[in-house]
N, C-alpha and C positions, 0 to 999 in steps of 0.2 A: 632410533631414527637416524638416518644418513643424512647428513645437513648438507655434504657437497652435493647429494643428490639432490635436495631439497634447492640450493639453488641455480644449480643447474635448470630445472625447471620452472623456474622464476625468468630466469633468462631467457629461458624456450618462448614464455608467454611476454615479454618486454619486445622480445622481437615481433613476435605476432601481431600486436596491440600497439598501434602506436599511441592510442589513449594514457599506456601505460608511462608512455613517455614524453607526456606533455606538464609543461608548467605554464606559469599566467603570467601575463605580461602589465610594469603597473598601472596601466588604463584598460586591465581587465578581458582583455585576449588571448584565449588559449594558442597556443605553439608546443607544437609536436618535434622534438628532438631524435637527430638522428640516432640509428641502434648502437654504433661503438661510440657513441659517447655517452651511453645508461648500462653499463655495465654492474647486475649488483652483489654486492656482500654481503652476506650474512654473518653480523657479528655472532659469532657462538662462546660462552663459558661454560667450561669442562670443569666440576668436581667434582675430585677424585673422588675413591669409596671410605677414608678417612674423615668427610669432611661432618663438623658433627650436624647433627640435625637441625639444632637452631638455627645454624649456619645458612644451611640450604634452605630454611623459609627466608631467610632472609633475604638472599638471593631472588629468589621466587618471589618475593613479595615487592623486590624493589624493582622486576622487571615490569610486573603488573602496574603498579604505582608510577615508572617512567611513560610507559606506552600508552598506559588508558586517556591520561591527559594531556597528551601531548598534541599540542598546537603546531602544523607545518606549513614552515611559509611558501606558499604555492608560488612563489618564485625560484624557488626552488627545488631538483632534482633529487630523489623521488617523491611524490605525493602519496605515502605508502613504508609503511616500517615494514620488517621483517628479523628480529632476533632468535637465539634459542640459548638453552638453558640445560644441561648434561648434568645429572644429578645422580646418586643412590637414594634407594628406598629400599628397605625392608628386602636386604642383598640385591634387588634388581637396580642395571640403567634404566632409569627412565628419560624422555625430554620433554622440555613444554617450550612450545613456539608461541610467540607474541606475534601476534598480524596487527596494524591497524590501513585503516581503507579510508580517503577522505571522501566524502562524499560531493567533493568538487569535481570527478572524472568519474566516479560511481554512483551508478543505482541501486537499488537492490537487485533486480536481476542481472545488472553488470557483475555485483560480489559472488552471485551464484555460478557463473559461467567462470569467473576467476577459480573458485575453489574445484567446480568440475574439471575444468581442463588442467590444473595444478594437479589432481589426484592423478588423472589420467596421466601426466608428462612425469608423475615421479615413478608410479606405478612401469611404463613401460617409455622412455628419453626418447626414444624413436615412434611412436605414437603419431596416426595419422587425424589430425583434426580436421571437424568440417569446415571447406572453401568459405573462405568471406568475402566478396567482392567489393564493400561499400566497408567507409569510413564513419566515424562521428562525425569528423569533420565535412564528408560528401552529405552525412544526413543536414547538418542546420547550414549546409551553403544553400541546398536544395527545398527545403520546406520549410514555408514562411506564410503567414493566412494573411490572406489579400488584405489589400486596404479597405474592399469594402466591407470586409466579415471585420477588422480591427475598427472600422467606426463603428458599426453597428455595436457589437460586443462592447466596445466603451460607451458608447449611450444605456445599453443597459444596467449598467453599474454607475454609470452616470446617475440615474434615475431612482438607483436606489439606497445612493451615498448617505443620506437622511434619515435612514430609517436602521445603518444596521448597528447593531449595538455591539461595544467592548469586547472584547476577553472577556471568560468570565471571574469573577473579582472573588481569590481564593482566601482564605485565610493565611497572612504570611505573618512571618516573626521579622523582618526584615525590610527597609524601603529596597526594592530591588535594583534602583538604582546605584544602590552601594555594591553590590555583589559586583565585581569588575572579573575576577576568575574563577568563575561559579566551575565546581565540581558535581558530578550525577552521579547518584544511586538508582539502581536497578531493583525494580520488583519483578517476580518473573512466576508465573503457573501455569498448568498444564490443566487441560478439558479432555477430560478421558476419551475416547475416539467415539463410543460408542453414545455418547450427552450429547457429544459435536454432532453427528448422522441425526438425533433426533433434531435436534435445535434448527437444521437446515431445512428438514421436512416440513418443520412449522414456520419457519420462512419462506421458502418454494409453494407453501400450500396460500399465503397472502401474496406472492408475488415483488415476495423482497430478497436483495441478494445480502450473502450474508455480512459484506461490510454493512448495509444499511442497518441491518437490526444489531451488529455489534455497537456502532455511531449511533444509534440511537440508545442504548445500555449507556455509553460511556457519555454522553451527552446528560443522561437522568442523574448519573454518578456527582456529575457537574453542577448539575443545581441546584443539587441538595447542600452541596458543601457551598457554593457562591452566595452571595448577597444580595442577586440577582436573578430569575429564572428567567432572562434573555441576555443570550451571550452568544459572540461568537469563534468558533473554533474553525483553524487553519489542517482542511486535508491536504494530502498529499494525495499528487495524480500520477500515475506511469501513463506519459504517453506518447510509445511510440508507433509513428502513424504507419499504416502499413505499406511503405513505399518501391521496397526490394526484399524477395523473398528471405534473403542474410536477415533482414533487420533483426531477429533477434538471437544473432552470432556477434553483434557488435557490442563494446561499453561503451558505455557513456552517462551521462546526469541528462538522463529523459524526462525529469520530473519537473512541475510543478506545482503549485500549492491555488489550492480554492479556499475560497473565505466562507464558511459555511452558518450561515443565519440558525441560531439553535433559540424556539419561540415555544413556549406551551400554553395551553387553554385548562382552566379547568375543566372537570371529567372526563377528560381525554384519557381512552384506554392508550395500553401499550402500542397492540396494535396500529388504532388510529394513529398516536404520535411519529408510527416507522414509518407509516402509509406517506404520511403530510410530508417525511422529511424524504423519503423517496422522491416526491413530485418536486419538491425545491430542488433535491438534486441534478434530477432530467433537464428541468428547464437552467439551471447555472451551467450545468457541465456542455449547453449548446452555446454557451459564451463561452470557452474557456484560453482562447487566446489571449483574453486579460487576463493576468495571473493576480494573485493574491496582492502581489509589492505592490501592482500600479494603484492597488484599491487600497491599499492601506496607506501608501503616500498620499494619494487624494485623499481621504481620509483626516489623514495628517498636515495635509494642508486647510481643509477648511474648518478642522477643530480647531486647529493652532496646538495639535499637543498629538504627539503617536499613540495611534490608535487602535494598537494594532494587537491581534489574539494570540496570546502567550503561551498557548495549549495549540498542541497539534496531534489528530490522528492520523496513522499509518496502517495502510491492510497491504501485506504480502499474500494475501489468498491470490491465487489463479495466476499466479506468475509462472506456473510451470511446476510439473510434477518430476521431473526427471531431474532435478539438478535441485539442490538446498547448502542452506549455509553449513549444515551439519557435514563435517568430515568423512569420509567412507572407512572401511576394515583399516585402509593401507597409512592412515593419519592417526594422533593419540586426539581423543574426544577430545568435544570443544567445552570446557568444565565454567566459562564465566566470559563474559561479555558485557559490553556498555557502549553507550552514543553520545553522544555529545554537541549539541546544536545552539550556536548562539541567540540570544534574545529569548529562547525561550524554556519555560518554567518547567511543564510537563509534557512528554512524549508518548505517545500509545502506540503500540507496536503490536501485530498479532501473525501471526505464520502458521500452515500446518505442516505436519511433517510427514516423511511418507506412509505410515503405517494410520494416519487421519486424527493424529491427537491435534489437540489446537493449543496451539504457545499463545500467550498474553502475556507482554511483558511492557513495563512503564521506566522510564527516565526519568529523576524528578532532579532539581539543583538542591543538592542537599544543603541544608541549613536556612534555605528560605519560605519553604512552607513546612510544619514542624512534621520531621519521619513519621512521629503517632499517626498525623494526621493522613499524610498518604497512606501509609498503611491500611487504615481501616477504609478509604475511598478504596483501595487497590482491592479489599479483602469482598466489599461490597459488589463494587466490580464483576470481579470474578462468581459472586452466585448470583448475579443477575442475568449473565451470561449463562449460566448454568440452565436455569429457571426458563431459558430460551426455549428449552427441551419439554418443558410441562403441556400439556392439552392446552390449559385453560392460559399461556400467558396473552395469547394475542387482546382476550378480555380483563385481564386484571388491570389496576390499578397503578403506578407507581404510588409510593407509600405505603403499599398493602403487598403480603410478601405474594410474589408471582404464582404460587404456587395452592394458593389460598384464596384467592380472591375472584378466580372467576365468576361465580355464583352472584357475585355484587355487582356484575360489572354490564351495561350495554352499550352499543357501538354509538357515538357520539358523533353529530353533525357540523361539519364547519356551516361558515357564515355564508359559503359560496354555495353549501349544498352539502349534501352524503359525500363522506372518502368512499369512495369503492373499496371494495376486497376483494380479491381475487377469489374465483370462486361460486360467488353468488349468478344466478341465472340470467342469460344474456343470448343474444343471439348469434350461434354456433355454426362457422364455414362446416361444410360437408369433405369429410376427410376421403382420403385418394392421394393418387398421384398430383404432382404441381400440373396446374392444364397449359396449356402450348403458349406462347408469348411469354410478359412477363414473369406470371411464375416459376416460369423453367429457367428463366434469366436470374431471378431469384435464389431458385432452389442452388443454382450449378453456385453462387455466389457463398451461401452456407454449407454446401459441402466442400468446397476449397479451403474456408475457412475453420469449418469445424474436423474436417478429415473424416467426414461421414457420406454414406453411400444412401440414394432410395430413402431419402427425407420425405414423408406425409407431409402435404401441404398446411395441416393443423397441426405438428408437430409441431412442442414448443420449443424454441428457440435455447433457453436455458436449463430446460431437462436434458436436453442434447448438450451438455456439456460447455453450451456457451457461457459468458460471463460478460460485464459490461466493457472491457475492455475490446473485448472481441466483436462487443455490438458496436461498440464507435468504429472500428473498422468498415461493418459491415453497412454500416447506414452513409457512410463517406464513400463506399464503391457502390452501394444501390442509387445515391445522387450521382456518381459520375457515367455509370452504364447503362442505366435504367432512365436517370433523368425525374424520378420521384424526390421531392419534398419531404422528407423522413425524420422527423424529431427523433429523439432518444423519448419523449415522454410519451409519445404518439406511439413507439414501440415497445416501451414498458407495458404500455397499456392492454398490448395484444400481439404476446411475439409471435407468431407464426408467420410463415410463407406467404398464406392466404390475405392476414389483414396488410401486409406490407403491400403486396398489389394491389390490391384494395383501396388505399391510400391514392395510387395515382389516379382512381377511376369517383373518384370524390368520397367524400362523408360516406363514415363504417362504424359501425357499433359492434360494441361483444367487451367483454374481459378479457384476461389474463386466466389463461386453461393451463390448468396443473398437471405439473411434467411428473414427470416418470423416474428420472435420475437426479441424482444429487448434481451440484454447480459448483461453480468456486468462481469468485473473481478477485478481481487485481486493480483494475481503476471503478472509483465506485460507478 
């Protein structure tokens, strides 16, 4: 690998990005630094073909061991490592390059676009990238939810500060208090492409995207091992709003975190459990300009102790198919990876890759809950995910393996009434074209957003390739040109064209009509 070429293209992208070349100021303001003065270097060690092998793990070993954990102070110039490493093996050069990325200036689809446009600028220096017109900085000068949507949004979580309960309480070796420079191990497997296609269809067929029913597996994973079967766990949200066509040519830390209530009933099928936490999610994520902090410090304040969820899930689905963290031809594979996130215990991470395998990988602080023990939660994990794929899991059991138990199982009623299922019989718009008004305001609204042409009016919404990320877009530009009232749960409910106008013409009944194509999403 040519490492002057390597940063040369590093540079191409620092100039590009002013993101690239921002640090924090210490009352916690980003500042974006002129281009000549982030000029970067890439430390390189070269050895030679002499050097003996031990030697060169060595090497290799203390690059990994330097950059994995390494701590940078966002006051300082770069927020971002880059080294390499010129070695022999088995007669050939080879190189391994250490990246790390903070997650202070990046998202995940920020590191995706880093790694794309890097390939691209080493591949050809002159390489013409697409126009960005908008900043990070133009995005959070510019978008802020009003003060009435931030009272409201805090009275809701106001109202529900009393009821939500803990982290859930894992088994540790350790008061975690003492851990002051927790280090992470990675667990990491692959869901063969063709488990993943089923497991979706059996999502798609109840009306669940496939973070919900992953969050709902890793959630079951959780309460089996806690001491507790009501806890709660911190998602991560991508959200960015869709303001300027660029928005997603820009980096940045578009994220947020929800505090997600994880409550079970006895009898409750799988199913049922996805359905329930489905509908909590709808209605939290229409508050979501309170983030996680503010609820955990309130929280924190009226327990008198931090109260805050030590576990967090991450879904990289639907963030985009054309661009991944995985390197292309023109880079040496990405062979090992880790995260690193203060305060907290364990991390769940999930991605697909282009070819539609599904990555599940976990973060845990090693030495505070015993390796055994993640392991076998990770091991569990993973064939419950699996198990996603069976006919029968929607009715099985947890405790009873997915794959076995549907024969024992029937759909179980909340207190409020029947979960619905997507599916069962209801009353069905008459499909066609969208008709004149409305619908056509509608339709034109989801083929811009989805880049589809001649949308059926009872086409669903997420068999067309939508995802929930792309519905919060779509339901914030149907209230702004439409002028409808449009929940996310009110849309979960019955995504089509048809029930959406519907909505503004009062009270509509029907389900959730089972699409035709697989989904992906990215904010749950």
């Amino acid at each position: 690998m040519d490492i002057s070429r390597l940063e040369q293209a590093w540079n191409t992208l620092v100039r590009r990005h002013a993101e690239l070349r921002s640090v924090f100021t210490p009352d916690g303001r980003q500042q974006f630094l002129p281009s000549d003065q982030t000029v970067l270097h890439v430390p390189h060690t070269q050895l030679d073909a002499t050097t003996a092998p031990e030697a060169v793990n060595q090497e290799l070993d203390t690059l990994r061991d330097r950059l994995s954990h390494r701590v940078l102070d966002p006051g300082r110039w770069p927020l971002f490592t880059v080294e390499a490493v010129t070695y022999h093996q088995l007669g050939q050069q080879r190189t391994r390059v250490g990246i790390g990325l903070d997650n202070i200036i990046l998202d995940g689809l920020s590191m995706m676009i880093v790694f794309s446009e890097l390939e691209e600028l080493y591949r050809d220096p002159g390489a013409s990238l697409p126009e960005r017109e908008l900043t990070f900085r133009d995005y959070r000068v510019q978008v802020e939810p009003s003060d009435t949507q931030l009272r409201a949004d805090r009275q809701y979580w106001q109202e529900r500060l009393d009821s939500i309960p803990p982290g859930p309480q894992l088994p540790t070796l350790v008061d975690p208090d003492t851990v002051t420079q927790p280090r992470f191990r990675r667990w990491q497997r692959r869901i063969p492409a063709e488990t993943w296609k089923a497991a979706l269809q059996n999502a798609r067929h109840l009306g669940l995207t496939p973070a919900v029913v992953l969050l709902s597996s890793y959630a079951e994973v959780l309460g089996r091992w806690s001491t507790s079967s009501e806890f709660s766990v911190n998602v991560t949200l991508f959200d960015r709003q869709e303001v300027h066509p660029h928005i997603d040519r820009i980096l940045g830390d578009f994220t947020s975190l929800l505090l997600v209530e994880i409550r079970t009933r006895p009898g409750d099928t799988r199913g049922v459990r996805a359905i329930r936490l489905r509908d909590q999610l709808a209605s939290d994520l229409e508050h979501r300009s309170v983030s996680a902090i503010w609820v955990q410090r309130e929280l924190a304040r009226r327990r008198g102790a931090v109260a805050g969820a030590s576990v967090v899930f991450t879904s990289g689905l639907g963030l985009g198919t054309a661009m991944s963290l995985d390197p292309g031809p023109g880079f040496p594979d990405r062979i090992w990876g880790i995260s690193q996130t203060p305060q907290i215990w364990l991390d769940h991470q999930v991605s697909q890759t282009p070819d539609g395998e599904l990555v599940i990988q976990w973060d845990a602080v090693e030495g505070l809950i015993a390796a055994e023990a993640i392991g076998s939660m990770f091991d569990e994990y993973a064939r419950l995910v699996s198990a996603i794929a069976d006919p029968g899991w929607a009715d099985s059991r947890p405790g009873l393996p997915a794959a076995s138990a549907s024969h024992l199982a029937q759909p179980a009623s909340s207190p409020q009434g029947p979960v619905s299922i997507r599916g069962e019989s209801s009353p069905v718009a008459e499909a066609g074209k969208p008709r004149p008004g409305v619908e056509s305001t509608v339709a034109r609204i989801w083929e811009e957003l989805l880049g589809s042409t001649g949308i059926d009016r009872v086409a669903d919404f997420f068999g067309l390739g939508g995802d929930s990320l792309v519905a919060t877009r779509m339901v914030a530009r149907v209230r702004a040109e439409v002028g409808i009232e449009l929940s996310l749960r009110e849309f979960f409910a019955d995504p089509t064209i048809a029930a959406v106008a519907a909505t503004g013409m009062g009270p509509h009944g029907g389900q959730m009509q089972a699409g035709t194509e697989d989904f992906e999403e990215g904010e749950l």
